[in-house]
C-alpha positions in Angstrom: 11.2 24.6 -5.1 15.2 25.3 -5.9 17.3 22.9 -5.7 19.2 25.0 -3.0 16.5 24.8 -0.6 15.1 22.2 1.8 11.9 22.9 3.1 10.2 21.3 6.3 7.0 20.7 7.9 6.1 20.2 11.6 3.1 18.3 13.0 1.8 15.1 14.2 -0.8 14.4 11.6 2.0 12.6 9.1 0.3 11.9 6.3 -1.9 15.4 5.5 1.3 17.2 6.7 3.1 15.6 3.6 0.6 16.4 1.2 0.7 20.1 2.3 4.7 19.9 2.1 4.6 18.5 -1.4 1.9 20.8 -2.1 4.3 24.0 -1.4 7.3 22.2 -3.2 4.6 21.6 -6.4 6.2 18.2 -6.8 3.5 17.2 -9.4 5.2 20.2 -11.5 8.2 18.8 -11.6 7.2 15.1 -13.0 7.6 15.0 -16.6 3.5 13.5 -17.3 1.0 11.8 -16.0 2.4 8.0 -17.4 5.7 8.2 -15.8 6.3 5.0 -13.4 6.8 6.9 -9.9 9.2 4.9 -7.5 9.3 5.6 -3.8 12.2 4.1 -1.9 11.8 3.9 1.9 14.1 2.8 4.5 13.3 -0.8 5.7 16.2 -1.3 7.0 15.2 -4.4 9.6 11.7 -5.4 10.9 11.2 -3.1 13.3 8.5 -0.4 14.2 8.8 3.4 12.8 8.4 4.4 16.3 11.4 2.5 16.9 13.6 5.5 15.0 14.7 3.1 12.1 12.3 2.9 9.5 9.9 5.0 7.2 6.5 5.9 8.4 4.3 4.6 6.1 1.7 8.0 7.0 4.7 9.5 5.0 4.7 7.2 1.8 0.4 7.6 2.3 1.0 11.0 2.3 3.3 10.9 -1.3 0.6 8.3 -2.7 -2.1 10.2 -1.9 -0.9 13.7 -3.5 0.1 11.8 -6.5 -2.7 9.8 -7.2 -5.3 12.9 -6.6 -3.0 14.7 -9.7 -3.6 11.5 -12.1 -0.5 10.0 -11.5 -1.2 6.3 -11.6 2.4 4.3 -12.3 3.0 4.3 -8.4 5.5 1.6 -6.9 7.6 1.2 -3.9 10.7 -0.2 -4.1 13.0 -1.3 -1.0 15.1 -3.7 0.6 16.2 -4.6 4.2 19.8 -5.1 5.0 22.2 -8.3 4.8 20.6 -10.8 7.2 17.0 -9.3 7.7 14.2 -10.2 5.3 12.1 -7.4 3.8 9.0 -8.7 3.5 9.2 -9.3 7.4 9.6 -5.4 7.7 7.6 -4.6 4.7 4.8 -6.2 7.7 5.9 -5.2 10.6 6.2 -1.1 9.5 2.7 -1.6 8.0 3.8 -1.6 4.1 0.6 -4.6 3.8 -1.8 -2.2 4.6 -0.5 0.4 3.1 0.0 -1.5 -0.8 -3.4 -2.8 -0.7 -5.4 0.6 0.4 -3.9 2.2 -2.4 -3.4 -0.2 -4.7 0.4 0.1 -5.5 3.2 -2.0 -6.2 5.8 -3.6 -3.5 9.0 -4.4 -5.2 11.3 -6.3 -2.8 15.1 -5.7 -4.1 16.3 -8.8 -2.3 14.6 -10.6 -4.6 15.4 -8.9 -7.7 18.2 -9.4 -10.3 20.9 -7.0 -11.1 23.8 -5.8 -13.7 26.6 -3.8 -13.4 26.9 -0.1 -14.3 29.4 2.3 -14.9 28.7 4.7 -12.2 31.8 7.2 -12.8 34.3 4.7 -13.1 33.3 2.4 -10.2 31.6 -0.5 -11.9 28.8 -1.4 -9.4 25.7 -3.9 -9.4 22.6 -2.2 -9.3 19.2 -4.2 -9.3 17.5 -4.4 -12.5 14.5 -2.4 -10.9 15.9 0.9 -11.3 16.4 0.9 -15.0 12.5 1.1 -15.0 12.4 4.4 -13.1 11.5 7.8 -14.4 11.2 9.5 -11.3 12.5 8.3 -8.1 11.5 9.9 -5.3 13.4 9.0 -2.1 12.3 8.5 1.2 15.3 7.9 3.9 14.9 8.2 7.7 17.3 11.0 9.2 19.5 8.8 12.0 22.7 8.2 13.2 24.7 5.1 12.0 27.5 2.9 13.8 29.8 3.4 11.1 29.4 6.5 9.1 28.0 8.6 11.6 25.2 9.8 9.7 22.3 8.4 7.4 20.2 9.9 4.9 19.9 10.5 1.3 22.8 9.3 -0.2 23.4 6.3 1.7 19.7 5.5 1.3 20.2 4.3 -2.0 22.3 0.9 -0.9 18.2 -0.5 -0.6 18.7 -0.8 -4.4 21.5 -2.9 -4.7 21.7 -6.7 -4.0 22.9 -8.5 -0.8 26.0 -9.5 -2.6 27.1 -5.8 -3.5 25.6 -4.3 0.1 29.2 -6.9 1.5 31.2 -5.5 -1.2 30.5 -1.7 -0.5 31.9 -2.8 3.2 35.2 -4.4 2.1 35.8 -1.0 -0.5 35.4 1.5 2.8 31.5 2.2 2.4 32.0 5.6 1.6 33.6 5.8 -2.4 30.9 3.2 -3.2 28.3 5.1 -1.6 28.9 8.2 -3.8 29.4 6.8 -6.7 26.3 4.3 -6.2 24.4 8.2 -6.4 25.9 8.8 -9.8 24.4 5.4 -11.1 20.8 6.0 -9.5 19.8 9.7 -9.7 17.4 10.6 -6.9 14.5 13.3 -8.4 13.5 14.1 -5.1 13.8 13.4 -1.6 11.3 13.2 1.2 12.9 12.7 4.8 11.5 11.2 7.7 12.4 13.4 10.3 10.2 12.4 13.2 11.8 10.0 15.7 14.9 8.4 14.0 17.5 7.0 16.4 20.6 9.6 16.2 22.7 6.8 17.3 21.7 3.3 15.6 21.0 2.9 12.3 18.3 -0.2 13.7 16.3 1.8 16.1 16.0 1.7 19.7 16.3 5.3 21.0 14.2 7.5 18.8 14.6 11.3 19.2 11.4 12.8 18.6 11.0 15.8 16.0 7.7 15.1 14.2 9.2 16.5 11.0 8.7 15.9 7.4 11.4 17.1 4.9 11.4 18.3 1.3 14.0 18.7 -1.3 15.6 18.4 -4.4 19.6 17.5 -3.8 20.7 14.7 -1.7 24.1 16.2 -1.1 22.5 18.9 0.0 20.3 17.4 2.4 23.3 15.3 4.1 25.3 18.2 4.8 22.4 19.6 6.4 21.5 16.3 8.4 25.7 16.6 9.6 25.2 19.8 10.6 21.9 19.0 12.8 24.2 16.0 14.2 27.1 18.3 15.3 29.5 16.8 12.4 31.5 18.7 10.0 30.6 17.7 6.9 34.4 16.2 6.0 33.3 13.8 8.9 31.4 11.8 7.0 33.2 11.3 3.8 30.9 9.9 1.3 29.4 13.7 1.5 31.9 15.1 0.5 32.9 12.3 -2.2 29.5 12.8 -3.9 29.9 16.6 -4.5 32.9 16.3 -6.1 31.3 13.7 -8.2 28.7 16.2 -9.7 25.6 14.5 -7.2 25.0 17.9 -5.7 26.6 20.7 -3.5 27.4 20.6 0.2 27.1 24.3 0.4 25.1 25.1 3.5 26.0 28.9 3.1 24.1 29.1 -0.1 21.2 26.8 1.3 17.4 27.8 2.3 16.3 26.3 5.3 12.1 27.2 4.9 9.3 26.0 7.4 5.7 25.6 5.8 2.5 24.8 7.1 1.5 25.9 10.8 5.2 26.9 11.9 5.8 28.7 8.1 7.9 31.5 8.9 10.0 30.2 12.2 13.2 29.0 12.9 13.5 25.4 12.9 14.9 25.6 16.7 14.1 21.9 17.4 16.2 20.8 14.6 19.4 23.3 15.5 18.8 21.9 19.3 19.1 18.0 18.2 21.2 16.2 21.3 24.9 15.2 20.8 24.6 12.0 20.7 27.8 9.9 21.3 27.5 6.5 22.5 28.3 4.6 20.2 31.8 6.6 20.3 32.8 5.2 23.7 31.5 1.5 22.5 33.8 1.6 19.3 36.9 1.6 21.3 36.2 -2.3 22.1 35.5 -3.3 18.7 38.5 -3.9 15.9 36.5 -4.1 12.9 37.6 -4.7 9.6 35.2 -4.7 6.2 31.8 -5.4 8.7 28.6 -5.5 7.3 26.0 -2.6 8.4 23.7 -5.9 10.2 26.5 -7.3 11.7 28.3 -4.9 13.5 24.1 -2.7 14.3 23.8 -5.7 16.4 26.7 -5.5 18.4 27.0 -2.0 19.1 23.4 -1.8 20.7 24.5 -5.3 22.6 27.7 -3.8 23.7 25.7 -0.7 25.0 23.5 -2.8 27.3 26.7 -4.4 28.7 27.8 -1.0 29.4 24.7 0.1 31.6 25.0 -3.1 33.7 28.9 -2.9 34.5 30.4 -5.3 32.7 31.9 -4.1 29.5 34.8 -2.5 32.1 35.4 -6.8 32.2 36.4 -7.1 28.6 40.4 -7.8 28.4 40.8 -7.6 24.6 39.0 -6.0 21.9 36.3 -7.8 20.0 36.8 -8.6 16.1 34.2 -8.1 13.6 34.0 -8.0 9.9 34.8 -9.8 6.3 38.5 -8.9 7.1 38.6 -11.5 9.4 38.2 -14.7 7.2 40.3 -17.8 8.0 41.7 -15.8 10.7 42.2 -16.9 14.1 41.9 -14.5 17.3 39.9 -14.9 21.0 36.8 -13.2 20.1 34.7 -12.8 17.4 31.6 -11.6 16.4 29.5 -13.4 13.1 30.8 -16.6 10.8 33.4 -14.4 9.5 35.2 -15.1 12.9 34.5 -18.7 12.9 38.2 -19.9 13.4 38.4 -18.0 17.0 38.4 -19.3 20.2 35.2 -17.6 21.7 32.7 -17.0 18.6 29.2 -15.6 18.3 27.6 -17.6 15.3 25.4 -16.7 12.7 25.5 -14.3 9.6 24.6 -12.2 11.2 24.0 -13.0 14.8 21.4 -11.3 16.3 21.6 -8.9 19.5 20.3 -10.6 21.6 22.8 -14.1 20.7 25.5 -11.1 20.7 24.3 -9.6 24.1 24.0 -12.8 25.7 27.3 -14.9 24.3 29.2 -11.8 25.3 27.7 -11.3 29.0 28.6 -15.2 30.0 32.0 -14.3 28.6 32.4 -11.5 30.5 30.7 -13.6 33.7 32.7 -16.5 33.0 30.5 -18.5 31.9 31.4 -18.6 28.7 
């Protein structure tokens, strides 16, 4: 396949459907030989089912494992990490990683666990774990969803799995989105595979999957984003990191020069589930409590999904000043405050991060006045 097109695949049977996709994009023919170590990066993001709209199916990675090791490719190993506060190896479980490591005999690299070193990655210095310098052909494997902060996830921000806890705060207190771009200059994806079958359009951890039973091919991560924008109802200069990356070199946001192609069953169609995706705002309406300054991804996940139940049972019309969040808030003092960042407050939610239930439930005695 070009590297201007992004082809897709409809279906409920995951795993053959991803063999036929990658069949049709001949990814064997673009792997240098037969020796090269293979790594597949998913999204674990937090132990919690793929049905759940926040994490790779593994039918998708058996799918990739399976095409590959019936070509003779035998360096196969999966590489991931869950965000700041979650532990992979309870997610590498929970999605069903065990099973799938064991049936086909491939490595589980947990980056959490992994050392790093810094790398020039167009003149942001940035720590990448050591893991990736052993990669010839990195094949990535995001989850197409909505996120709390930057709207959309995919591709690009995919990549932050590969980096260690430490760095993951850091990206927060530089803005997310210049890190994020250059991050893609440092670790160069080969190709991308996107689970596109239930991912929450909303919350980057799950919890109202939209269903498309779609697997997507293609070659530039850029490319893909601006497409995944576009399905959201964003322009892409909505989501800056995009944007950022293109300019970088990473790939082109061009949609007007893009190939959207269906293969399989539906070859031939337009994709009219994907143009029809819902307009998903919540989490829109739920910002406007929140002051949040330098937050990490966990931290504030939680509370948005704990501020949305408050919504549906009446009370976040209750709240009488906005909730703090975030790094930014260190040795600060305020009324409310989400995480050990806002330790010094007068009503605090502890932990690091808190979860959403602790977050769901400190917050409604507040608003009770019980708390």
């Amino acid at each position: 396949m070009e590297r201007n097109q992004i082809l897709k695949i409809y279906g409920t049977d995951f795993k053959q459907m991803t063999k036929e996709l990658l069949a049709e994009a001949d990814l064997a023919g673009r792997i240098a030989d037969r020796d090269s170590r293979i790594v597949l990066k998913p999204n674990l993001v937090s132990a919690s089912a793929p049905s759940y709209g926040a994490t790779t199916h593994p039918e998708v990675l058996a799918g990739i494992i399976e095409y590959l090791q019936e070509r003779g490719f035998r360096s196969i190993v999966i590489a991931e990490s869950s965000w700041v506060g979650g532990k992979t190896m309870e997610a590498f479980k929970v999605c069903g990683y065990d099973a799938l490591v064991e049936q086909y005999g491939v490595k589980f690299i947990d980056a959490q666990k992994e050392r790093s070193h810094s790398v020039d990655c167009a003149g942001l210095k940035l720590n990448l774990c050591d893991c990736v310098d052993d990669i010839d052909f990195l094949i990535n494997v995001p989850v197409l969803k909505g996120h709390c902060q930057t709207k959309i996830t995919c591709a690009l921000k995919n990549m932050k799995g590969l980096i260690p806890n430490a760095e993951k705060r850091r990206f927060h207190t530089m803005g997310l989105h210049k890190p994020i771009a250059h991050l893609n200059v440092g670790i160069r994806q080969d190709f991308i595979v996107v689970d596109h079958i239930c991912g929450d359009l909303d919350f980057e951890d799950g919890g109202n999957p939209v269903v498309r039973n779609c697997v997507m091919a293609a070659c530039d991560p850029v490319l893909v984003d601006a497409y995944v924008c576009k399905l959201q109802h964003y322009e892409v200069d909505e989501v800056p990191y995009v944007r950022m990356a293109e300019q970088l070199g990473v790939g082109s946001a061009d949609l007007s020069k893009a190939e959207i192609l269906t293969c399989g069953k539906a070859a031939g169609r337009d994709s009219v589930e994907d143009e029809n995706l819902p307009r998903v705002r919540r989490i829109v309406g739920l910002s406007d409590s929140v002051d949040e300054i330098e937050s990490c991804s966990a931290c504030y996940g939680y509370l948005m999904p704990a501020l949305d139940r408050l919504k549906e049972e009446g009370l976040l019309d209750r709240l009488d000043e906005k909730i703090c969040i975030g790094q930014g808030y260190q040795g600060k003092t305020g009324k409310i405050g989400i995480g050990r960042c806002t330790s010094g407050f007068t009503y605090n939610v502890k932990g690091c991060p808190p979860t959403e239930q602790q977050i769901y439930e400190f917050l409604r005695d507040y608003l009770l006045g019980k708390g």
